[in-house]
N, C-alpha and C positions, 0 to 999 in steps of 0.2 A: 786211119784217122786223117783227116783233113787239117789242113795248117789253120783255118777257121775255126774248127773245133780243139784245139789246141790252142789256141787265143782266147777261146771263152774260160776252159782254165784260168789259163796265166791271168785273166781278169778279174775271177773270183765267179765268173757266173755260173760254173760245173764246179765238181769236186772232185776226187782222185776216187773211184772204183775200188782200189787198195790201196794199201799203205802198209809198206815192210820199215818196221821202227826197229831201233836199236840193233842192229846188225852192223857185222864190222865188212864195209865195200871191198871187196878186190878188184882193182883194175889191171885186168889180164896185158894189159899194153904197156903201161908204164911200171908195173910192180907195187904201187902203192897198196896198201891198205890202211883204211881210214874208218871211224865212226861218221855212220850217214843212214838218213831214210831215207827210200823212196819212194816216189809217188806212180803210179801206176793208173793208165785211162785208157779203157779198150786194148789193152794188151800191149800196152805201151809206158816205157819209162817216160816219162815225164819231164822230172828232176828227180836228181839229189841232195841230201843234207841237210835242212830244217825245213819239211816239210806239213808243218801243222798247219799250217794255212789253208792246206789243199783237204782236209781231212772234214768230210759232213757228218752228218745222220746214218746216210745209208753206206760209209763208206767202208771197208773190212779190213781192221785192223790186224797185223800180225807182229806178234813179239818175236823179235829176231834175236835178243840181247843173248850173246855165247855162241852166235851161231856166225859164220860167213857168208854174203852175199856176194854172187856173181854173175851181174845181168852180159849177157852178150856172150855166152861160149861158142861162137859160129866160127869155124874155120874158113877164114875168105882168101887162103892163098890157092894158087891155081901151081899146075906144073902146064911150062907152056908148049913144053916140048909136046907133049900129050892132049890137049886143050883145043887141037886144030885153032888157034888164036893167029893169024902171023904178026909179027913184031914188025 
């Protein structure tokens, strides 16, 4: 997705594809867990946290309420020893 299509969002002129409501967020980096939606467009988070505004017609709603959400499980550390990387 493009930073331009991601601006038509955030200006109200697209609408979010999905929307995971009432799920408790975990963020795997800092330990929080929080109450938050979020919004989703072309396979992308969006935002999170009060996400109504982003929500159309055609948009697919999902109840998350009891459940945990956790966008981003990607392992992005490297070993560098092994990584042919040099430092």
């Amino acid at each position: 997705m493009k930073r331009s299509e991601m601006k038509q969002v955030y200006d109200g002129q697209r609408k979010a594809d999905m929307v995971i409501k009432g799920g408790t967020l975990v963020n795997v980096l800092s330990s929080e867990m929080y109450l938050a939606d979020v919004a989703i467009v072309d396979d992308r988070i969006i935002t999170t946290g009060d996400v109504s505004q982003y929500i159309g017609p055609k948009t697919k709603v999902l109840d998350a309420s009891g459940k945990y959400v956790a966008p981003g499980f990607i392992d992005g550390h490297i070993h560098p020893e092994s990584s042919n990387l040099s430092m």
